[in-house]
C-alpha positions as CSV (number, residue, x, y, z in Angstrom):
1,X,0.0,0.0,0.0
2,X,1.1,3.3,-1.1
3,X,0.7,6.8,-0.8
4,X,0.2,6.2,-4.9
5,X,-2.3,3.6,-4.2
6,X,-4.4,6.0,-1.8
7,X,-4.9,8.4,-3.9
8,X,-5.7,6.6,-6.7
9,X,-8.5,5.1,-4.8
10,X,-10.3,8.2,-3.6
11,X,-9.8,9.3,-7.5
12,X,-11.5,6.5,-8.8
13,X,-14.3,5.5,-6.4
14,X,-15.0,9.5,-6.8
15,X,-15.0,9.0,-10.9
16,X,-17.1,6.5,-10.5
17,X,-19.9,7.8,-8.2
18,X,-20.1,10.8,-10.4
19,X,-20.3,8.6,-13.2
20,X,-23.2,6.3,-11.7
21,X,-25.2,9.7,-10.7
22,X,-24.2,11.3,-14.7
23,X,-22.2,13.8,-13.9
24,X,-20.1,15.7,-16.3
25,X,-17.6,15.9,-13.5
26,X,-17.1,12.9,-13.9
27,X,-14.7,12.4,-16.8
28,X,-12.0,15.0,-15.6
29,X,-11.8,12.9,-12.3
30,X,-11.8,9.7,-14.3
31,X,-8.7,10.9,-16.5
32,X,-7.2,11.9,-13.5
33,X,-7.7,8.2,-11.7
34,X,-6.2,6.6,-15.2
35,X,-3.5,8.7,-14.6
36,X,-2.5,7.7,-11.1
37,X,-3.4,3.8,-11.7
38,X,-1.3,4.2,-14.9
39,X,1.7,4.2,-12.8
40,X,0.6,1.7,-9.8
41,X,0.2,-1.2,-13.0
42,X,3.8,0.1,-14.0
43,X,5.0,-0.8,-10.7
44,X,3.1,-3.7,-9.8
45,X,3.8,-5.6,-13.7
46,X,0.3,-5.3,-15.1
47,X,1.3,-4.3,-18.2
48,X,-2.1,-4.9,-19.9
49,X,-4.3,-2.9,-17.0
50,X,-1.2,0.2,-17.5
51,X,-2.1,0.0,-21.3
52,X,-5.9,0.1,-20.4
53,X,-5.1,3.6,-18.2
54,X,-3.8,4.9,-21.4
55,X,-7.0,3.5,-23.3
56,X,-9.3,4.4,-20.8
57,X,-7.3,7.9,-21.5
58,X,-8.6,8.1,-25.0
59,X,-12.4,6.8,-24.4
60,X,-12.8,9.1,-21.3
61,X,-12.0,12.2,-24.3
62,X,-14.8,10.4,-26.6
63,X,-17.3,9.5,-23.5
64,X,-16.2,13.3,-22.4
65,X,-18.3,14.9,-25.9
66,X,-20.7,11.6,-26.4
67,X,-22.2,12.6,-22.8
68,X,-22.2,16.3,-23.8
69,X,-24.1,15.9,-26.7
70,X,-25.7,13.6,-25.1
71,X,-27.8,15.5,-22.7
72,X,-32.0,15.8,-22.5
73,X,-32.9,19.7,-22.6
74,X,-32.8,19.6,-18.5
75,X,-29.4,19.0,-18.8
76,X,-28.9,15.4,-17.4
77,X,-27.4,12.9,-19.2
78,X,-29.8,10.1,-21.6
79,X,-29.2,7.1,-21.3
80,X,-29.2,5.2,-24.4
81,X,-30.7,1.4,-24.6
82,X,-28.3,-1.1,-26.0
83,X,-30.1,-3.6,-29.1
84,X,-29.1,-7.1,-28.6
85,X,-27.1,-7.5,-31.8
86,X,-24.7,-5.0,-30.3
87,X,-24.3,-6.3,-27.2
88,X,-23.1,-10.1,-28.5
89,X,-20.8,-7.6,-30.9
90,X,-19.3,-5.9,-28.1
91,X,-19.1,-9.1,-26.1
92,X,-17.3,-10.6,-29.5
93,X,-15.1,-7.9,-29.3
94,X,-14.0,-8.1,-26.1
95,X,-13.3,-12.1,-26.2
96,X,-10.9,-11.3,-29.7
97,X,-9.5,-8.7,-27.2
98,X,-8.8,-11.2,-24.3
99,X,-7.2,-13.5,-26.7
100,X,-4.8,-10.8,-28.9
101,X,-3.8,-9.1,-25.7
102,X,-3.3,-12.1,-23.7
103,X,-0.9,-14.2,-26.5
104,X,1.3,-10.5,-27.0
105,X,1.5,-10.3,-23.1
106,X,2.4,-14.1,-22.7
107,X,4.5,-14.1,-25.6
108,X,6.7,-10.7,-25.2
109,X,6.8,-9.1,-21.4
110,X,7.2,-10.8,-18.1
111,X,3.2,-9.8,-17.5
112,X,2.1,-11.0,-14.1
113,X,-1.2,-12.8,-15.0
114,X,-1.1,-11.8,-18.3
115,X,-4.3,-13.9,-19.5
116,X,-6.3,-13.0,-16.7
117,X,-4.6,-9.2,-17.1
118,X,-5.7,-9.2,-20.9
119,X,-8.9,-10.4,-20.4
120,X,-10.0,-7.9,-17.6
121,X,-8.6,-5.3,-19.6
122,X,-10.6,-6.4,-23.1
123,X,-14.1,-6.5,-21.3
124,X,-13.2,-3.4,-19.2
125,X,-12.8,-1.2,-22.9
126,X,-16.2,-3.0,-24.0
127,X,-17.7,-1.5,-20.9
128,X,-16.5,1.9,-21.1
129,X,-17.2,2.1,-24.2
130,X,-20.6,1.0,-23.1
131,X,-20.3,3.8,-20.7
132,X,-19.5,6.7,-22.8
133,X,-22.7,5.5,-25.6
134,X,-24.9,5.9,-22.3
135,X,-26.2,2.2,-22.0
136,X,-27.3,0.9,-18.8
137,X,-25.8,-2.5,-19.7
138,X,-22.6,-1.4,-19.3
139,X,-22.9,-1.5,-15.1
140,X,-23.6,-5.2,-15.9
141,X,-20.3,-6.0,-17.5
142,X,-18.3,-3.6,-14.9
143,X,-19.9,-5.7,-12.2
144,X,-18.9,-9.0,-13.3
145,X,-15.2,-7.5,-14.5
146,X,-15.0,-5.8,-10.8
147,X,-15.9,-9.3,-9.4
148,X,-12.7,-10.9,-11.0
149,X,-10.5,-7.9,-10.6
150,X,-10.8,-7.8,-6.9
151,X,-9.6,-11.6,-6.7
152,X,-6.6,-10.3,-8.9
153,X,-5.6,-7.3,-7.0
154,X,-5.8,-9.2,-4.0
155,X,-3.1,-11.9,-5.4
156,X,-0.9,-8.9,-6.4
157,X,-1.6,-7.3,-2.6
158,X,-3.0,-4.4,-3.9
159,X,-5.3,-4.5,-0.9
160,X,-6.9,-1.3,-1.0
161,X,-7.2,-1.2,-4.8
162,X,-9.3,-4.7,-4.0
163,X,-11.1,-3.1,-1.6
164,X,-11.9,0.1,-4.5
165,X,-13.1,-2.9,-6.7
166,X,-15.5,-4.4,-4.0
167,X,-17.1,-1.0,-3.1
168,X,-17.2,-0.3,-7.5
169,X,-19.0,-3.2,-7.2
170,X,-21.9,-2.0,-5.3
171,X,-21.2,1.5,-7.0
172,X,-22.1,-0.5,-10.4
173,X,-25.3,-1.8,-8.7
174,X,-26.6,1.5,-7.9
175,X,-25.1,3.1,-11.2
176,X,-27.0,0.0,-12.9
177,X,-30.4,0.7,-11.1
178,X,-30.2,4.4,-11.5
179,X,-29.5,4.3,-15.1
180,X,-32.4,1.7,-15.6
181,X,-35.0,4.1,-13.7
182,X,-33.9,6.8,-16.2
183,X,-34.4,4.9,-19.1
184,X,-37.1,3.4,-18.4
185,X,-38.3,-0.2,-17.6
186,X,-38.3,-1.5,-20.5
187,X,-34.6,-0.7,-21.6
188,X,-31.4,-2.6,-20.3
């Protein structure tokens, strides 16, 4: 546990309560936590979740002017529903990931975990860029990715990032059950 570490957990869990209540505010703290976590993978040999900061970089610029145009006349941010076809695409998508990232990490870094590292960081792009096209679905796929990356932080003693993945867990559920009220019931 670092001083690092620390404040790259208030960052995040901060992105991501303002992203679960669609705030604009959001993205700026988001970059910010991509930052910091950026250099925590560095040093802890996640080479695939360091490359996802940088990633995460670049979507949180796109989700940055989706959610802006985005946005009912009140000014809160619509949510989007997401069409089956879609969903299996983006689900596709992120498996193809898992697998290109994964062989490249095997094949040419000493990546800790790099299968379970690649796969993570695949379905964690799929839902961000859920995210930034406003579908409630997304929460869904953050919740089962959170799930697996808290097991994984805890093998690399990344306690307190763990622990940040346990309460986005329960973030995603509320993010998930908001999103749903304001889309609607019968919209996922």
């Amino acid at each position: 546990m670092s001083a690092l570490e620390i404040i790259g957990v208030i960052v995040s869990f901060l992105g991501i309560w303002l992203t679960a209540k669609r705030r604009m505010l959001c993205w700026p703290v988001n970059l910010l936590a991509c930052a910091l976590y950026f250099k925590i993978f560095l040093d802890v040999r996640l080479y695939a979740d360091m490359l996802l900061q940088a990633l995460f970089g670049i979507a949180i610029f796109y989700g940055w002017i989706v959610w802006a145009r985005g946005r009912a006349d009140a000014g809160e941010v619509v949510v989007a529903p997401l069409p089956f076809v879609r969903a299996l695409a983006g689900l596709a998508v992120g498996v193809i990931g898992a697998l290109a990232i994964g062989w490249t990490m095997h094949r040419f870094t000493d990546a800790s975990l790099p299968w379970m590292d690649a796969a993570l960081s695949s379905f964690s792009l799929v839902a961000q860029y859920w995210t930034a096209r406003r579908h409630a679905a997304s929460w869904l796929l953050w919740i089962l990715v959170d799930i697996v990356y808290v097991g994984m932080f805890a093998y690399k003693h990344l306690w307190l990032t763990a622990g940040l993945y346990g309460a986005m867990i329960i973030l995603a559920i509320l993010g998930y059950r908001r999103w749903r009220l304001a889309s609607g019931p019968a919209t996922a």
